[in-house]
C-alpha positions in Angstrom: 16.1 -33.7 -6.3 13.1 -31.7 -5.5 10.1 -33.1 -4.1 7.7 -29.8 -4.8 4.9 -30.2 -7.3 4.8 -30.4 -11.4 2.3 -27.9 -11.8 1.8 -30.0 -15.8 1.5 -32.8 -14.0 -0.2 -32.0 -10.9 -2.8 -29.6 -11.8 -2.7 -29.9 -15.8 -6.0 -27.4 -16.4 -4.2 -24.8 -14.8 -0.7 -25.4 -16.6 -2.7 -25.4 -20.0 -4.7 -21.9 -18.7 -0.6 -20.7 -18.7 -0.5 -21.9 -22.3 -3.3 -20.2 -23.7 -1.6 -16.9 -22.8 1.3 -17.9 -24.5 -0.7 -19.2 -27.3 -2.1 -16.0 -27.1 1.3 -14.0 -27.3 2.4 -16.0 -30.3 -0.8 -15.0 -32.3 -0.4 -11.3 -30.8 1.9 -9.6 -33.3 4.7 -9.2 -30.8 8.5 -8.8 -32.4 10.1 -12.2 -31.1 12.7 -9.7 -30.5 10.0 -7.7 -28.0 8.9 -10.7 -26.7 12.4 -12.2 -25.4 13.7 -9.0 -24.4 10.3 -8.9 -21.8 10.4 -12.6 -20.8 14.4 -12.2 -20.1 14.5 -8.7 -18.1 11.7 -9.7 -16.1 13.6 -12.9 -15.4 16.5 -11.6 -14.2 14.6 -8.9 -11.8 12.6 -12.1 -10.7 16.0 -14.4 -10.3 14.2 -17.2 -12.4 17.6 -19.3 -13.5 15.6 -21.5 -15.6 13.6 -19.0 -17.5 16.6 -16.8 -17.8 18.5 -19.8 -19.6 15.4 -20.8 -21.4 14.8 -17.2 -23.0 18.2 -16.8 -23.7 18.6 -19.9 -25.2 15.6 -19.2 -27.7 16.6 -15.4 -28.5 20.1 -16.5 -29.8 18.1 -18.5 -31.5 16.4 -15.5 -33.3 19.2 -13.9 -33.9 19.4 -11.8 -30.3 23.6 -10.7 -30.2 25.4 -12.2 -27.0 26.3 -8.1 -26.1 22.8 -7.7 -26.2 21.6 -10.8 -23.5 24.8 -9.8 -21.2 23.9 -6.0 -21.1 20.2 -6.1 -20.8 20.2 -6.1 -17.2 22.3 -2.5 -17.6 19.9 -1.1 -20.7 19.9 2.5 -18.9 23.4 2.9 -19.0 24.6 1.6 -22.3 24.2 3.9 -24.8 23.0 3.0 -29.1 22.8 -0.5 -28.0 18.4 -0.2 -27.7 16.4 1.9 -29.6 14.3 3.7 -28.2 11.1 1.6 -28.5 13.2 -1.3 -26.9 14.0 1.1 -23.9 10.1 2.2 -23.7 9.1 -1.7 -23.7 12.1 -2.3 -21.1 10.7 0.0 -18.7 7.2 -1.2 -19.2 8.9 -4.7 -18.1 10.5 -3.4 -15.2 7.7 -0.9 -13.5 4.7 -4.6 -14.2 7.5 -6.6 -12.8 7.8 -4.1 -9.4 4.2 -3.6 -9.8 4.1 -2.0 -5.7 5.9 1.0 -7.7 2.7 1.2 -10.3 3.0 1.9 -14.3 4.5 6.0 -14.4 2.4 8.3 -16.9 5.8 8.6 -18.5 6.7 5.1 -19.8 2.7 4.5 -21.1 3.1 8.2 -22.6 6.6 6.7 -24.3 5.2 3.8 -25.7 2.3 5.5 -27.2 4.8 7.5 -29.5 6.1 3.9 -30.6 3.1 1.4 -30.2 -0.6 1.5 -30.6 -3.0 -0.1 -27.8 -3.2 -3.4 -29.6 0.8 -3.8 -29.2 0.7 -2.4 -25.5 -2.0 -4.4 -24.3 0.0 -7.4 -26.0 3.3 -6.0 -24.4 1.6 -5.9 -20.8 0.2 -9.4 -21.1 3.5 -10.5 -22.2 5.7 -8.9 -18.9 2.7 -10.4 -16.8 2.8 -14.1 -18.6 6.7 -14.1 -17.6 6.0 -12.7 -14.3 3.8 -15.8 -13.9 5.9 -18.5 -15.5 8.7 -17.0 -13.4 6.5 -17.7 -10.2 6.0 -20.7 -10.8 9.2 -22.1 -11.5 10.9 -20.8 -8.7 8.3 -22.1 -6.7 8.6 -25.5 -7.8 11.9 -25.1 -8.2 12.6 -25.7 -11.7 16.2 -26.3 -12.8 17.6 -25.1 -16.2 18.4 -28.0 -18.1 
């Protein structure tokens, strides 16, 4: 068993500063579809086992197809399996999650012809929000249940 912190526990005002994002994300207008295909790609770039089986967990729940989870990390390749917002929002997820690499003209310029700034600005805050969770589980070493 692990020994490093509960960041709930530990250092609750800063866990429920983590909540208010999501809080915020739920309130944002985000497809729950968007939303779990962010939190899950970013995951798997990150290696976060217990948000991957979290997210997965919750977007079967919503009605996300098994072809769909198992492919995801291989969107470029597979062909009519994503439309092409759910590509634009995909690469959005991957440049914020390898940040070093910056945000390309090109994939803000494709999710303009999709999304208006409202629904970008909640798309960024939702890759960054994973991007933190996934920090700080695999810091703390959180297991998947």
């Amino acid at each position: 068993m692990s020994n490093r912190v509960n960041i709930a526990t530990i250092a609750p005002e800063a866990y429920m500063a983590m909540m208010s994002l999501e809080k915020y994300l739920h309130s944002s207008g985000l497809s729950p579809i968007h939303k779990h295909l962010v939190k899950i790609r970013a995951s798997q770039i990150n290696g976060c086992a217990f948000c991957i089986d979290m997210h997965t967990k919750e977007a079967r729940k919503d009605g996300e197809t098994e072809q769909r989870i198992y492919l995801l990390n291989a969107w470029r390749e597979v062909k009519g399996l994503y439309t092409p917002e759910e590509k634009a929002i995909l690469a959005l997820t991957e440049e914020v999650t390898h940040i070093s690499n910056t945000v390309s003209d090109a994939t803000y310029d494709e999710l303009t012809k999709y999304f208006d700034g409202n629904y970008i600005a909640a798309l960024l805050m939702a890759a960054v929000t994973i991007n933190a969770w996934n920090r700080i589980a695999i810091s703390t070493e959180m297991q998947p249940a």
